[in-house]
C-alpha positions as YAML, in Angstrom:
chain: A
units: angstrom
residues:
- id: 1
  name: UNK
  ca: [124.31, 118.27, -15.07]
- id: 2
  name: UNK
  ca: [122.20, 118.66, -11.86]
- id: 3
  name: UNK
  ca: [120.34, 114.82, -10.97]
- id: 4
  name: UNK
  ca: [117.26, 114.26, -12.00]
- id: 5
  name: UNK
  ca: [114.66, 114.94, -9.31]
- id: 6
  name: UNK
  ca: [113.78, 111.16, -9.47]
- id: 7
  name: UNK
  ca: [117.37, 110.22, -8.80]
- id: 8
  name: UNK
  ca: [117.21, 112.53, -5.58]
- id: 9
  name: UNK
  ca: [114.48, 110.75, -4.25]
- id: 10
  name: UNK
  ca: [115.57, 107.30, -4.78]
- id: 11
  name: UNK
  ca: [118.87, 108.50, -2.79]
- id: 12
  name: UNK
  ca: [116.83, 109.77, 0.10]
- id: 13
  name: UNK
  ca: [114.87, 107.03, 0.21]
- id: 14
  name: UNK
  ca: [117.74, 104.72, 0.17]
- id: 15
  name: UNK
  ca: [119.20, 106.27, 3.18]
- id: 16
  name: UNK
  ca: [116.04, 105.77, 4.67]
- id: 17
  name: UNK
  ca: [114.90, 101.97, 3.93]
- id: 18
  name: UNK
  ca: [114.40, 99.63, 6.04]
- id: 19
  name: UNK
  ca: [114.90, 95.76, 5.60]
- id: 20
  name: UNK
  ca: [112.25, 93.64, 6.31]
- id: 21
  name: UNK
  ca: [109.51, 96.27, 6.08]
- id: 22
  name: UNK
  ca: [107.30, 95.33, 3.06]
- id: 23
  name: UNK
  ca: [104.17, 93.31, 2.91]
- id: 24
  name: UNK
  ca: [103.40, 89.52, 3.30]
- id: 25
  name: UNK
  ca: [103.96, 86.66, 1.10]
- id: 26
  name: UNK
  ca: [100.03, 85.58, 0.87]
- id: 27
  name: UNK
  ca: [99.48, 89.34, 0.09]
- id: 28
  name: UNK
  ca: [102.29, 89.88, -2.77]
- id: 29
  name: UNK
  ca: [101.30, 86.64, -4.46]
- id: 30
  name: UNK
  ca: [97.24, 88.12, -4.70]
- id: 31
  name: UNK
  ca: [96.09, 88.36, -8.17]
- id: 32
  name: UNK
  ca: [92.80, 90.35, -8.82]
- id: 33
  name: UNK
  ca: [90.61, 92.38, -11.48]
- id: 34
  name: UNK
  ca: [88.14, 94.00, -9.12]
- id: 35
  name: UNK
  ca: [88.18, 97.38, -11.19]
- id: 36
  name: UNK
  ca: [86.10, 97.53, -14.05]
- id: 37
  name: UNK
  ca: [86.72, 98.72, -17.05]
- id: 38
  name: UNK
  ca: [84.68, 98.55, -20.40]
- id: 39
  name: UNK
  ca: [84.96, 95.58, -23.01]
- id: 40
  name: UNK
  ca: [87.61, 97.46, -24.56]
- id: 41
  name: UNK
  ca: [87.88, 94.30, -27.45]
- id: 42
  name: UNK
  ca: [84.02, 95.42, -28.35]
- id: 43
  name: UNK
  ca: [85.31, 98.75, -29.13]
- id: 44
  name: UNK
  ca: [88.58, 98.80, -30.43]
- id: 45
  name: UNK
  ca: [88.46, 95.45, -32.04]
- id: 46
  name: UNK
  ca: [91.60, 93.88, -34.11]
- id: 47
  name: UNK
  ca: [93.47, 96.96, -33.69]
- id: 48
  name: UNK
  ca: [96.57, 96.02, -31.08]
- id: 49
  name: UNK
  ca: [96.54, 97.86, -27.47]
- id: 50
  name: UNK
  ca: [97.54, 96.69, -24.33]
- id: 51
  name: UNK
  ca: [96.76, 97.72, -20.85]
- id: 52
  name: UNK
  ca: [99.50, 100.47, -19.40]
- id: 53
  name: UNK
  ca: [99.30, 102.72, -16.53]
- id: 54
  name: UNK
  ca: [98.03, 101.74, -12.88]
- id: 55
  name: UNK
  ca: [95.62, 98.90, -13.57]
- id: 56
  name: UNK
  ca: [97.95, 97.09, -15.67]
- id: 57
  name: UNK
  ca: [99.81, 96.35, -12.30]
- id: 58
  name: UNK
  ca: [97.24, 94.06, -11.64]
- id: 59
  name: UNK
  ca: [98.98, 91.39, -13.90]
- id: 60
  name: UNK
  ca: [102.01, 91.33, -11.76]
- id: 61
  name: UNK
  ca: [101.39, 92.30, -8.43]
- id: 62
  name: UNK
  ca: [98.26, 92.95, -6.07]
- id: 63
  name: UNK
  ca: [95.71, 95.76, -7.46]
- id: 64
  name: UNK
  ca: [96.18, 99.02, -7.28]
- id: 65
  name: UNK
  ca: [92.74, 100.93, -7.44]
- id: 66
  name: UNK
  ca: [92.84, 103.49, -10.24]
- id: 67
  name: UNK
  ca: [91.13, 106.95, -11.15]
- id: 68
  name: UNK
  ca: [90.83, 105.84, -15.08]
- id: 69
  name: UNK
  ca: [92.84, 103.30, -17.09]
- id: 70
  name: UNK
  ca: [94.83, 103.44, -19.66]
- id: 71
  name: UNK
  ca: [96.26, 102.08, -22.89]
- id: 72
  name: UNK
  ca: [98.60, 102.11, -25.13]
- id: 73
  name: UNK
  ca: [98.35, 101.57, -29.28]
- id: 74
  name: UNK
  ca: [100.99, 102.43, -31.82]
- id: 75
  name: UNK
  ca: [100.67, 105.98, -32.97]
- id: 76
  name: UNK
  ca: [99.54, 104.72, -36.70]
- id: 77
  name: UNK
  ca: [96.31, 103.56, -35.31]
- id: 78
  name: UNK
  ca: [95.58, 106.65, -32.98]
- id: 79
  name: UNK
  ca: [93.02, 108.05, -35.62]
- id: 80
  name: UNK
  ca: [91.62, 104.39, -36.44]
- id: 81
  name: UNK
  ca: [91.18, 104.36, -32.66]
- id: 82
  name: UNK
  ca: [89.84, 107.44, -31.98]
- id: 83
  name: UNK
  ca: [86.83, 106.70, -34.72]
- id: 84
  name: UNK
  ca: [86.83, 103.23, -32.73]
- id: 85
  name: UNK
  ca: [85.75, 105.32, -29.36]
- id: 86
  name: UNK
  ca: [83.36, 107.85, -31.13]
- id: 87
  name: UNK
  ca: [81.32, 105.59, -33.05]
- id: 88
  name: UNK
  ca: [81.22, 103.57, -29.50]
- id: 89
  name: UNK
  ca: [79.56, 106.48, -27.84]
- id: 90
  name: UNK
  ca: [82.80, 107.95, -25.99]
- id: 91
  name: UNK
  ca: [83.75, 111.74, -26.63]
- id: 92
  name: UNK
  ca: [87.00, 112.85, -27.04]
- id: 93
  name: UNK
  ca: [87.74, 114.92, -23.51]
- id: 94
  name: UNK
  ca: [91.43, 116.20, -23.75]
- id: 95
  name: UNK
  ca: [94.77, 115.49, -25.55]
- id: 96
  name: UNK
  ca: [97.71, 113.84, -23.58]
- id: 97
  name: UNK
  ca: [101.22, 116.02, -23.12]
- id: 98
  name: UNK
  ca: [103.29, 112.13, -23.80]
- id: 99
  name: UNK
  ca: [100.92, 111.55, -26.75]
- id: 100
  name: UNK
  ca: [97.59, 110.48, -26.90]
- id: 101
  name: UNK
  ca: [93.97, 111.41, -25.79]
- id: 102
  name: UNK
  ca: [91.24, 110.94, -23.28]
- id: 103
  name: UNK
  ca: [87.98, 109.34, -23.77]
- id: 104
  name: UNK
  ca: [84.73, 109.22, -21.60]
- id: 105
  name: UNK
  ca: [81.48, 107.56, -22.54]
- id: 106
  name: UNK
  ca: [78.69, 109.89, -22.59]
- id: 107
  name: UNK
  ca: [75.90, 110.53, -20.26]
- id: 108
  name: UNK
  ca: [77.85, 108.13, -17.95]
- id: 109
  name: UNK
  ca: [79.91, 108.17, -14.95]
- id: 110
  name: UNK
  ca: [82.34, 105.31, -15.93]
- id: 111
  name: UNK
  ca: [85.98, 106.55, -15.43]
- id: 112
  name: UNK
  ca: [88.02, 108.17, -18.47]
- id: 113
  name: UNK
  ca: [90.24, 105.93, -20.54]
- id: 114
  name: UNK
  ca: [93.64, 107.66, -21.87]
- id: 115
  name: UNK
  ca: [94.68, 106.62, -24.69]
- id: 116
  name: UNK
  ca: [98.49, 106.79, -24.84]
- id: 117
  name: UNK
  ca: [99.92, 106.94, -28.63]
- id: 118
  name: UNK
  ca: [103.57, 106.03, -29.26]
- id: 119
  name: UNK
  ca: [105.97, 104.63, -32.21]
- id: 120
  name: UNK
  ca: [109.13, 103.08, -30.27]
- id: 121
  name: UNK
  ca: [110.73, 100.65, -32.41]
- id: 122
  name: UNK
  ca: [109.77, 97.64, -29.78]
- id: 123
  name: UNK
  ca: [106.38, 98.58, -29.33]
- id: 124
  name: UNK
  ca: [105.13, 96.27, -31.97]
- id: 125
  name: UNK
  ca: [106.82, 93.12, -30.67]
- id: 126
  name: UNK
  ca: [105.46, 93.96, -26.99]
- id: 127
  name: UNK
  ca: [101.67, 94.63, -28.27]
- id: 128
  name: UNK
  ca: [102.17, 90.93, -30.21]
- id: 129
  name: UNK
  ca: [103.28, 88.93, -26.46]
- id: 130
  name: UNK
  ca: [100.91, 90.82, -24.09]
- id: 131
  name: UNK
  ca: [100.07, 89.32, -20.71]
- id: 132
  name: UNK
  ca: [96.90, 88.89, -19.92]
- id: 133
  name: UNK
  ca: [95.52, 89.68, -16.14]
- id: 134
  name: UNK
  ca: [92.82, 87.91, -14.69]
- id: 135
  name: UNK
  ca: [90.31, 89.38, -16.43]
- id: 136
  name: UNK
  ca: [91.89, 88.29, -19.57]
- id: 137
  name: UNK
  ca: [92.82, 91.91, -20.58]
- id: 138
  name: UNK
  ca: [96.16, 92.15, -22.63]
- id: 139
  name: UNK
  ca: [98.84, 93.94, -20.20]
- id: 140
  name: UNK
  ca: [102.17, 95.45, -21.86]
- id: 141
  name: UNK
  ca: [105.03, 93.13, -20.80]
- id: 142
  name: UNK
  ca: [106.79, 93.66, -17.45]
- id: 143
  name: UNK
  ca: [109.61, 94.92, -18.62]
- id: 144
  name: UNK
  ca: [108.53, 97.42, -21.00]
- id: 145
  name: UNK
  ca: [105.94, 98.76, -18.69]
- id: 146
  name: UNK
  ca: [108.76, 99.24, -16.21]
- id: 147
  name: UNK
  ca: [110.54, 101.22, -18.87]
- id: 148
  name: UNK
  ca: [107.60, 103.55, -19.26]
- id: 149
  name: UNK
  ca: [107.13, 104.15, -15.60]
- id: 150
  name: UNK
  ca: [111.12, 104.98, -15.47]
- id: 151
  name: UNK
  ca: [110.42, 107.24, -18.02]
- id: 152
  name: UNK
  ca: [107.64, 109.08, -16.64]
- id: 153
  name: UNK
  ca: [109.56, 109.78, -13.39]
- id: 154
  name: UNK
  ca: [106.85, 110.70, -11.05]
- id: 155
  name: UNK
  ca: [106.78, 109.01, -7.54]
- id: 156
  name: UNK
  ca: [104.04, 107.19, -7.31]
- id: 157
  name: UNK
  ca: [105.93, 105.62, -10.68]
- id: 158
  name: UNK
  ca: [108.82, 104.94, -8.93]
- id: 159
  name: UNK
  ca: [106.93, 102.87, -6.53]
- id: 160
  name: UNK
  ca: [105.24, 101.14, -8.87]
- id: 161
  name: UNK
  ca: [108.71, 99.84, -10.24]
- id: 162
  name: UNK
  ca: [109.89, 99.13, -7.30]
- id: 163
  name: UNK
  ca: [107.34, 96.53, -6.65]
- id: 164
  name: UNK
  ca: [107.21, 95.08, -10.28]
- id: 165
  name: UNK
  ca: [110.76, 94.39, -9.67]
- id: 166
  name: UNK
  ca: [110.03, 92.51, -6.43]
- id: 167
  name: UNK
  ca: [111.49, 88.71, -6.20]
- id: 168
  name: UNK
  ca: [111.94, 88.71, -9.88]
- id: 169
  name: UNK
  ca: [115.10, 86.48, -10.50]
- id: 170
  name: UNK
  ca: [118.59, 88.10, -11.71]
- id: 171
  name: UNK
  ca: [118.19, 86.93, -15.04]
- id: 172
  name: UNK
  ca: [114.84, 89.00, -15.81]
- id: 173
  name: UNK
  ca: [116.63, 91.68, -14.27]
- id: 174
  name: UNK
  ca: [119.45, 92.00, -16.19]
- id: 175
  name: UNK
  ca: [117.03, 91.58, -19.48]
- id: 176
  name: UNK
  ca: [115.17, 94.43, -18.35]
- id: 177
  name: UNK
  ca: [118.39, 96.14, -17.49]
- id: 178
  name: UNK
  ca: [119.30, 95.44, -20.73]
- id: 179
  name: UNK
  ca: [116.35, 97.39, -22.26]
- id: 180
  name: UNK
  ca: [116.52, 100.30, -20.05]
- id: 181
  name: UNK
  ca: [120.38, 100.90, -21.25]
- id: 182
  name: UNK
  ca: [119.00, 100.69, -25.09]
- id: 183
  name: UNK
  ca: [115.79, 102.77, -24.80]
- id: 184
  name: UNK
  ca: [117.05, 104.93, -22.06]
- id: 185
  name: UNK
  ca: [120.52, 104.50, -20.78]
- id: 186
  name: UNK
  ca: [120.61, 108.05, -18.02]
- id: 187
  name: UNK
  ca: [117.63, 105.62, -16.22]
- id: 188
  name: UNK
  ca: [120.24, 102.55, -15.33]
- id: 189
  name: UNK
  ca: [121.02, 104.03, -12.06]
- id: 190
  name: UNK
  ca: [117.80, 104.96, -11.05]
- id: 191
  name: UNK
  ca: [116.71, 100.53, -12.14]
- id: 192
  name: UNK
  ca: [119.71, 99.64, -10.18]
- id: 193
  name: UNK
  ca: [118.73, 101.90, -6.74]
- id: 194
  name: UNK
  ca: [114.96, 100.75, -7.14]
- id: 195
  name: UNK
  ca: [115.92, 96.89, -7.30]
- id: 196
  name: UNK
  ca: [118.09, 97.57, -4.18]
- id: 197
  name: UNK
  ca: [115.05, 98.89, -2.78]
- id: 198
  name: UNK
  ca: [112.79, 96.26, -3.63]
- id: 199
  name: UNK
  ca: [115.21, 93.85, -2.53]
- id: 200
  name: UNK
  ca: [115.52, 95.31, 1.11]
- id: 201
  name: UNK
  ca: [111.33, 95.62, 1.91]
- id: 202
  name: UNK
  ca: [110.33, 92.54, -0.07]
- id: 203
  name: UNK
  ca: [113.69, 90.05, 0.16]
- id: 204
  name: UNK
  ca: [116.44, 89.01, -2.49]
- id: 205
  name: UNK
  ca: [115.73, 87.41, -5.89]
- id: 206
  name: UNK
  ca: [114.31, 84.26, -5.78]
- id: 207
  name: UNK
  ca: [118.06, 82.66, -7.51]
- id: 208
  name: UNK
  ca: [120.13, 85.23, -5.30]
- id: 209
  name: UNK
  ca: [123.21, 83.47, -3.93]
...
């Protein structure tokens, strides 16, 4: 079986890393919510979603700045949702390949929200023990949104894990190893390279030797 493009590129860039190269302390340890998103409690109310995608980062590490945002529900709700959105003003602008839809509120230029529908057999323990980022918006739990970004497979993914994992101790590590054999055990390797990675721009785990 040929690799997986994704494994390709974490071998190239392994060849390629350099220690020592990744930001400061005083800039990893930044927490922010400068993007704004709607009141996303106002609309979808006691239905459970958390925050997924690029701006959920924002709970873990410093901001990355976003085209749209994104969250996740359990695939029960997705209609229950969707009314949630329409009778909020949004319309319905596309359907999602992974599973899901986009919104946009109309007559506005606020950025899209996808709504990303699934029915893994963890997904109602995560959306009960969200984190919250500082905007108090509930964020999908570290390791399960490193599971989805593994799963997606696209670069700027890859890089995403690679700095969720950064000085997070062994212990979390192996948990989230742990999940990534159950949900998705061909993705091991590609966890194991990135933490190597992380490890040689941003320093060992904090309880490393």
């Amino acid at each position: 079986m040929a690799p997986r493009l994704a494994t390709t590129f974490l071998q190239i860039a392994l060849r390629r890393a350099a220690r020592g190269t990744g930001s400061s302390s005083a800039f990893l340890d930044r927490r922010t919510a400068v993007q704004a998103i709607p009141d996303l409690r106002s609309i979808v109310g006691a239905i459970p979603w958390v925050l997924v995608g690029g701006i959920a980062l924002r709970a873990y590490i410093p901001e990355r700045m976003t085209l749209d945002a994104a969250i996740l529900v359990h695939e029960r709700d997705s209609a229950q949702v969707r009314d949630a959105f329409l009778a909020a003003g949004y319309q319905v602008t596309g359907l999602l390949s992974i599973g899901g839809f986009s919104v946009q509120a109309a007559e506005t230029t606020d950025p899209p929200i996808d709504v990303l529908t699934r029915a893994d057999h963890w997904l109602d323990a995560a959306l009960a023990s969200p984190v919250e980022d500082n905007a108090g918006y509930p964020v999908l739990g570290r390791a399960y949104l490193i599971l989805l970004k593994l799963q997606a497979g696209r670069t700027q993914d890859l890089a995403d894990v690679q700095r969720l994992l950064m000085r997070t101790t062994t212990t979390e590590r192996e948990s989230i190893r742990q999940i990534v054999l159950q949900e998705s055990p061909d993705l091991v390797d590609d966890l194991k390279s990135l933490c190597m990675l992380a490890d040689l721009e941003f320093g060992p785990p904090p309880d490393a030797g």
